[in-house]
LUMMIDREN-845705 format. One line per field, with one value per residue (C-alpha): residue in three letters; x, y, z. Coordinates in nm, 2 decimals. Last residue first. Layout:
<recs>
residuo [ALA_...]
xx [X_...]
yy [Y_...]
zz [Z_...]
</recs>
This chain:
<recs>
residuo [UNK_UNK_UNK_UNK_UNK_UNK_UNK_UNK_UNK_UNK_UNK_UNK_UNK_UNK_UNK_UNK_UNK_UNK_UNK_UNK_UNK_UNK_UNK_UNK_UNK_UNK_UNK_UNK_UNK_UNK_UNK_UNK_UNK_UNK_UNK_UNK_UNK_UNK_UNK_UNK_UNK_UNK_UNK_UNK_UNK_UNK_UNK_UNK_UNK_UNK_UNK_UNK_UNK_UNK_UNK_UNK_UNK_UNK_UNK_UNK_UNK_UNK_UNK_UNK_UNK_UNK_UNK_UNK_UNK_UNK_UNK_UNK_UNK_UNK_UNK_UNK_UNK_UNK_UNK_UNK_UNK_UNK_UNK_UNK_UNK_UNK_UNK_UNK_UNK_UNK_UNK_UNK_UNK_UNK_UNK_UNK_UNK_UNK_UNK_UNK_UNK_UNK_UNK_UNK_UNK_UNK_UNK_UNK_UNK_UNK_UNK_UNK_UNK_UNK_UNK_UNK_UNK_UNK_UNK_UNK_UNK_UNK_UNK_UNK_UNK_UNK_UNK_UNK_UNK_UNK_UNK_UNK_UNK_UNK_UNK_UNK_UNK_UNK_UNK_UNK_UNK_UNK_UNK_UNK_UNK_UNK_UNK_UNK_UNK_UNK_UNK_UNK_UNK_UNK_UNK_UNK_UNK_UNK_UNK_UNK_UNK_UNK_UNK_UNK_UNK_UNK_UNK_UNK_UNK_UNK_UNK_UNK_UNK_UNK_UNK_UNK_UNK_UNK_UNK_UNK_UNK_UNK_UNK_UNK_UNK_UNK_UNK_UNK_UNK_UNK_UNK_UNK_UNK_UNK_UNK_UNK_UNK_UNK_UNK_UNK_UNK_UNK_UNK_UNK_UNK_UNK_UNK_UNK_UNK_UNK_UNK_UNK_UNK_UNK_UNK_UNK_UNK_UNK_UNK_UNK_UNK_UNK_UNK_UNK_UNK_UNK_UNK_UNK_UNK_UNK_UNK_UNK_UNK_UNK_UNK_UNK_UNK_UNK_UNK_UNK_UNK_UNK_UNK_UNK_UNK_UNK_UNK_UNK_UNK_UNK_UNK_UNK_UNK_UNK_UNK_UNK_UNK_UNK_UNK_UNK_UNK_UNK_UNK_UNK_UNK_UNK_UNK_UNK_UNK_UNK_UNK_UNK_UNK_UNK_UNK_UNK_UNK_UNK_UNK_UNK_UNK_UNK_UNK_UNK_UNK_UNK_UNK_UNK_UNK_UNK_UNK_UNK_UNK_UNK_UNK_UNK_UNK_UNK_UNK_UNK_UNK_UNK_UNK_UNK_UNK_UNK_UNK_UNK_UNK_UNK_UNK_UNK_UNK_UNK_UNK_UNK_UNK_UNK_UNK_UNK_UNK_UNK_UNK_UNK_UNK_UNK_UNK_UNK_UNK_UNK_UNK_UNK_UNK_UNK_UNK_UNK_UNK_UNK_UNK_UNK_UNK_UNK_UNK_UNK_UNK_UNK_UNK_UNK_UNK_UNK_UNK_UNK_UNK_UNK_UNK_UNK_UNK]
xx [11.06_10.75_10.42_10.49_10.44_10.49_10.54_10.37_10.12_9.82_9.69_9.74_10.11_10.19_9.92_10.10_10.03_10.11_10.06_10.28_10.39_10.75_10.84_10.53_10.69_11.04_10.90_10.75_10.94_11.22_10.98_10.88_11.26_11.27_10.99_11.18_11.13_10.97_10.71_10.43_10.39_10.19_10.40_10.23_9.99_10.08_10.30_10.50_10.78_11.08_11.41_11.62_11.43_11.57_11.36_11.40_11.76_12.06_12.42_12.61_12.84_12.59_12.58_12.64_13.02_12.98_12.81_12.47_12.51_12.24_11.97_11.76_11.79_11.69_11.37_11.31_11.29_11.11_10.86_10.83_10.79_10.53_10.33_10.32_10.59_10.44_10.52_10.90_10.80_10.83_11.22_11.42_11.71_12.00_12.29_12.14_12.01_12.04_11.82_11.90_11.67_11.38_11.36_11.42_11.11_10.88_10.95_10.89_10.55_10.46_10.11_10.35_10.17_10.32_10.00_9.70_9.50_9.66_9.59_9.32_9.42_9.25_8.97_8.97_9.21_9.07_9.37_9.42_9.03_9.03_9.35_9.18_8.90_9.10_9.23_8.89_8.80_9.11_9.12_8.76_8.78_9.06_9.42_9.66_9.88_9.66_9.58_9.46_9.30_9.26_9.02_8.84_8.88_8.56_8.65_8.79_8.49_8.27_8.48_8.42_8.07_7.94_7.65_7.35_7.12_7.10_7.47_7.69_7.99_8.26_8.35_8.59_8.50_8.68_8.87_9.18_9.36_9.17_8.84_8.69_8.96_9.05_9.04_8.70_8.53_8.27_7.98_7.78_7.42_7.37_7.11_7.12_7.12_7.46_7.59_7.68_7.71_7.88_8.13_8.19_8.25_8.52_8.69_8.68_8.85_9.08_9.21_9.58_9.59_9.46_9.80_9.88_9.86_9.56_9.41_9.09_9.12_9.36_9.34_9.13_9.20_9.02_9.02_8.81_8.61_8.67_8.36_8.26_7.98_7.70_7.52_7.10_7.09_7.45_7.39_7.68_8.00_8.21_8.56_8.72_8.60_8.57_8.38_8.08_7.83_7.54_7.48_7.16_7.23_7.04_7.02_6.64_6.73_6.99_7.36_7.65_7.68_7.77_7.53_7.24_7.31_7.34_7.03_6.85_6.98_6.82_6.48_6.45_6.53_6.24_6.00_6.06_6.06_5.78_5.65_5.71_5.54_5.20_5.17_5.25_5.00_4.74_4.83_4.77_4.46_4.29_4.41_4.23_3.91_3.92_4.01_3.71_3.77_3.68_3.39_3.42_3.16_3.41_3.62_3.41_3.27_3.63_3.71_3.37_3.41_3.73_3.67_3.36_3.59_3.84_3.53_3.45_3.76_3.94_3.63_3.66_4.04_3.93_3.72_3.36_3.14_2.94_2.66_2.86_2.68_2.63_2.93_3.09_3.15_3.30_3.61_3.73_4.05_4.07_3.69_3.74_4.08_3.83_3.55_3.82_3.88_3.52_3.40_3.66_3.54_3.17_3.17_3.34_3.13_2.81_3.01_3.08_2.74_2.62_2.80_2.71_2.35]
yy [10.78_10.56_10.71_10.58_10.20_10.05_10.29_10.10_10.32_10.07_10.26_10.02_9.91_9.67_9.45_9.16_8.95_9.23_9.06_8.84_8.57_8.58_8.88_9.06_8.92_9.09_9.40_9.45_9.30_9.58_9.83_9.81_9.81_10.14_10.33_10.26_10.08_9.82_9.60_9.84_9.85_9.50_9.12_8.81_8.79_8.45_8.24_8.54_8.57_8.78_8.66_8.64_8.91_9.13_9.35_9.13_9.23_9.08_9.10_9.35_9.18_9.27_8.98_9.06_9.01_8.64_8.50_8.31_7.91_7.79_7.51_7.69_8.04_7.94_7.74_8.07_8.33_8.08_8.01_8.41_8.45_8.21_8.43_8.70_9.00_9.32_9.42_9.38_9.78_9.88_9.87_9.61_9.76_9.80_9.68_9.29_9.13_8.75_8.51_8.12_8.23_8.20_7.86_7.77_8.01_7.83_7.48_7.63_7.77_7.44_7.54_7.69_8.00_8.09_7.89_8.06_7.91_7.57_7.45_7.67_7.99_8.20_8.08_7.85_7.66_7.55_7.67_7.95_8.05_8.00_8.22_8.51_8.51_8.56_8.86_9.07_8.96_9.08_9.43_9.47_9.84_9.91_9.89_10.20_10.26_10.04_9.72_9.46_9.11_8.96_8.86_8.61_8.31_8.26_8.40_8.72_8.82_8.76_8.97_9.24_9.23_9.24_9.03_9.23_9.05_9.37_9.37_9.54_9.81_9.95_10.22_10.51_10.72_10.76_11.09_10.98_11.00_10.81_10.97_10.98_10.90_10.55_10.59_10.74_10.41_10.52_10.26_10.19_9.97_9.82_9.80_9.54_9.60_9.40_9.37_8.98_8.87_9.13_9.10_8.71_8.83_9.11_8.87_8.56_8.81_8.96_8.54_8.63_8.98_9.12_9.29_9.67_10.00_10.01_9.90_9.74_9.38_9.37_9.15_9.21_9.40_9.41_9.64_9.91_9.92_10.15_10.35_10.55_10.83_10.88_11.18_11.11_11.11_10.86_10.66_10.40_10.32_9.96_9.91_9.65_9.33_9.53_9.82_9.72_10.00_10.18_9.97_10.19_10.32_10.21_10.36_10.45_10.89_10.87_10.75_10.95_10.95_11.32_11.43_11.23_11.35_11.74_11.69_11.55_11.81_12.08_11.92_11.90_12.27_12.32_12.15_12.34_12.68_12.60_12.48_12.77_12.99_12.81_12.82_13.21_13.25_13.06_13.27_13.61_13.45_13.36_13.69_13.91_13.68_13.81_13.58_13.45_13.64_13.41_13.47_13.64_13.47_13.29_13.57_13.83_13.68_13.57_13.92_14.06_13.76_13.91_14.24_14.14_13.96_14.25_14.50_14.28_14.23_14.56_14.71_14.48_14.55_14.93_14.88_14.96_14.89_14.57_14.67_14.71_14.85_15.20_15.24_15.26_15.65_15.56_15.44_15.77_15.69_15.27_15.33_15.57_15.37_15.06_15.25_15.40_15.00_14.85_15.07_14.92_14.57_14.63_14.79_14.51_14.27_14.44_14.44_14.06_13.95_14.16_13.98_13.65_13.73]
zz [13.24_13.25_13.16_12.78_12.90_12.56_12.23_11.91_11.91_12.01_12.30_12.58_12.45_12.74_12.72_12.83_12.50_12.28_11.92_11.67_11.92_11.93_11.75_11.93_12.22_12.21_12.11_12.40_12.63_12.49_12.50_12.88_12.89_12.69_12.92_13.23_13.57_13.46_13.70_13.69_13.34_13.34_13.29_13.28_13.01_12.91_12.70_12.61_12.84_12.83_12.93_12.61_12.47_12.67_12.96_13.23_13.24_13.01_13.18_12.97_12.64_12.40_12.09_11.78_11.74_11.91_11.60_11.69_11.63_11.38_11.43_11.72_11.61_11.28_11.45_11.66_11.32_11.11_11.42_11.43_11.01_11.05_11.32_11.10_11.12_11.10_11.49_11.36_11.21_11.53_11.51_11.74_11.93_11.76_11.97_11.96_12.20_12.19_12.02_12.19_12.47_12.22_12.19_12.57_12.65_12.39_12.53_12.91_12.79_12.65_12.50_12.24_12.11_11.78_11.60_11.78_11.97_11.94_12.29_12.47_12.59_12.35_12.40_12.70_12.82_13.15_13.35_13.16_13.18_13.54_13.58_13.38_13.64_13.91_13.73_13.68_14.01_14.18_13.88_13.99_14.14_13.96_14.01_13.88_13.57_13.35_13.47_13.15_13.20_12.87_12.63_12.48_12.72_12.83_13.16_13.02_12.84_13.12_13.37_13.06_13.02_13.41_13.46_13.55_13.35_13.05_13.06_13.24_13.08_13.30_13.18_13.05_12.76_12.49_12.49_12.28_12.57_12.82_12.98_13.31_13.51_13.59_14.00_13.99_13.79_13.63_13.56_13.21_13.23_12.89_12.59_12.34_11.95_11.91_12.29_12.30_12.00_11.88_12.14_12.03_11.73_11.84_12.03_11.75_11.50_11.76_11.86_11.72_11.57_11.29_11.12_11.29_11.15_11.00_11.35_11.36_11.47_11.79_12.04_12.31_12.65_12.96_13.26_13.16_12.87_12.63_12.52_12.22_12.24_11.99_12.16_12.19_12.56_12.53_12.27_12.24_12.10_12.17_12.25_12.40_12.20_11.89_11.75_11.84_11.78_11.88_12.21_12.37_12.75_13.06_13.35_13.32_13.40_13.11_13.15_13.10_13.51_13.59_13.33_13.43_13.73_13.68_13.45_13.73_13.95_13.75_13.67_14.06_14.09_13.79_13.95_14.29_14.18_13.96_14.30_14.52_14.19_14.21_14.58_14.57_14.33_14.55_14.84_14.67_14.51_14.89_14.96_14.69_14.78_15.11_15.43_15.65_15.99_16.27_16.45_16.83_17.07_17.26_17.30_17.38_17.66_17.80_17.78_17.96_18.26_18.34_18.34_18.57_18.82_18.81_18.91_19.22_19.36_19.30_19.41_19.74_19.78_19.75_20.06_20.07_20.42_20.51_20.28_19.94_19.66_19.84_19.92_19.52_19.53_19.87_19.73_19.60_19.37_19.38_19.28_19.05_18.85_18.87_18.68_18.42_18.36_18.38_18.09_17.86_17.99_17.92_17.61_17.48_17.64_17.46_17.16_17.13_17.26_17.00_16.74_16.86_16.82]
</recs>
């Protein structure tokens, strides 16, 4: 019924509009509709209205046009491919992520390896990757080229402890890099509670604060907590630690500001020398008068070993100017103590501060 209704209105307005054009043309062909006389503003009038009742006729009764089956699968395979598209963007910048952080899609990363209280190795989206924690540094424990430093063993225990079989959150920091030299990565490292690793290792006392070239993002925190664990004597700190550590820092400086530089600087190879040998070395300088011909006649700098202080981490590479009075502290306190308290040597060579000039 609809339909008809649709044609029959049809019909009606397209024979309404060469039936307007007559009337407008020779009015009187419609005179004998119109009693009072024929106008053309009366056709007009009269033939407009039924135009207009024709089109709105036809459009109510008009049925919408159900799409074809061809159409319907057109549309459907269009669907299908704008979300394949989709998946397989979102798969993309996942991986870019993932990639960008080291870390899988959880956040979490499986501990591999402790390799010691600064260096562990983990699985990295099934890639064994090794990690140095940034701004701490342990005494070492695994270098063939060094003795087992004072306090290493109990660091790289008390690591173990810690992160053996655990899983850890790892964060960049941008102003580190991504990798050091020997292309370990470079991370923070958080345990499974949120607490961050290395600011715990330092505030038990088992390893120090360490600034590489620039500050990090928790070098304040990171050194804040060092103070507590000197002030508490923990670890490392603690009274006796480590036999050529004079809890007296003053005591240990007057000792060792009877040695005088020499004009050969000391060779890497004093880094072998165990922490007896350094009391042997101070008590001798102590009981016997230094001959005049080996002394350097120059004003001694920061960098001499008459000057240099080993109690503590107190010195980083900032405060040297050159590479060779870097070395000189260096030196200086691995005779004195047997290991680089200031952290000075960061990648165990046996060179200190190598950016500087």
């Amino acid at each position: 019924m609809s339909l008809l209704l649709f044609i029959v209105s049809s019909l009606v307005f397209l024979a309404s509009i060469p039936a307007l054009f007559l009337g407008l043309i020779i009015p009187r062909v419609y005179a004998r509709f119109f009693t009072k006389g024929v106008t053309r503003w009366k056709i007009i009038r009269s033939l407009g209205a039924i135009m207009l009742a024709s089109i709105i006729t036809a459009l109510v009764t008009v049925e919408p046009v159900e799409p074809t089956q061809s159409e319907i699968s057109q549309t459907e395979d269009t669907a299908i491919v704008e979300n394949l598209a989709e998946t397989v963007s979102n798969d993309q910048d996942e991986k870019e992520t993932n990639e960008v952080t080291d870390e899988p899609a959880s956040g979490a990363v499986a501990v591999v390896k402790v390799v010691d209280g600064d260096t562990i190795t983990v699985s990295i989206n099934g890639e064994s990757e090794t990690i140095r924690i940034i701004g701490i540094n342990t005494p070492e424990t695994v270098d063939p080229r060094k003795p087992v430093e004072c306090f290493g063993q109990e660091a790289s225990t008390k690591a173990r402890e810690l992160l053996d079989g655990q899983s850890v959150r790892l964060e960049i920091d941008a102003s580190q890099g991504e990798t050091d030299k020997y292309d370990r990565l470079l991370r923070y490292v958080f345990l499974s509670d949120g607490s961050d690793f290395g600011k715990l290792m330092i505030s038990e006392g088992y390893a120090y604060e360490y600034t590489y070239q620039a500050p990090y993002q928790y070098q304040v925190a990171y050194k804040t907590a060092q103070g507590e664990a000197q002030s508490a004597k923990r670890g490392l700190w603690a009274d006796n630690a480590c036999n050529a550590i004079s809890s007296d820092s003053g005591a240990s400086n007057s000792a060792t500001s009877e040695v005088t530089t020499t004009e050969t600087p000391l060779s890497p190879s004093t880094s072998l020398l165990d922490s007896t040998t350094s009391s042997s070395i101070i008590d001798n300088a102590e009981t016997q008068p230094v001959e005049p011909e080996v002394t350097v006649s120059e004003p001694t700098s920061a960098a001499t070993t008459s000057s240099c202080s080993c109690a503590s981490n107190s010195y980083n590479c900032g405060n040297f100017s050159t590479h060779s009075e870097a070395q000189s502290v260096y030196e200086c306190c691995m005779v004195q103590v047997g290991y680089d308290v200031h952290n000075l040597d960061s990648d165990d060579d046996g060179s200190a501060c190598e950016s500087l000039p």
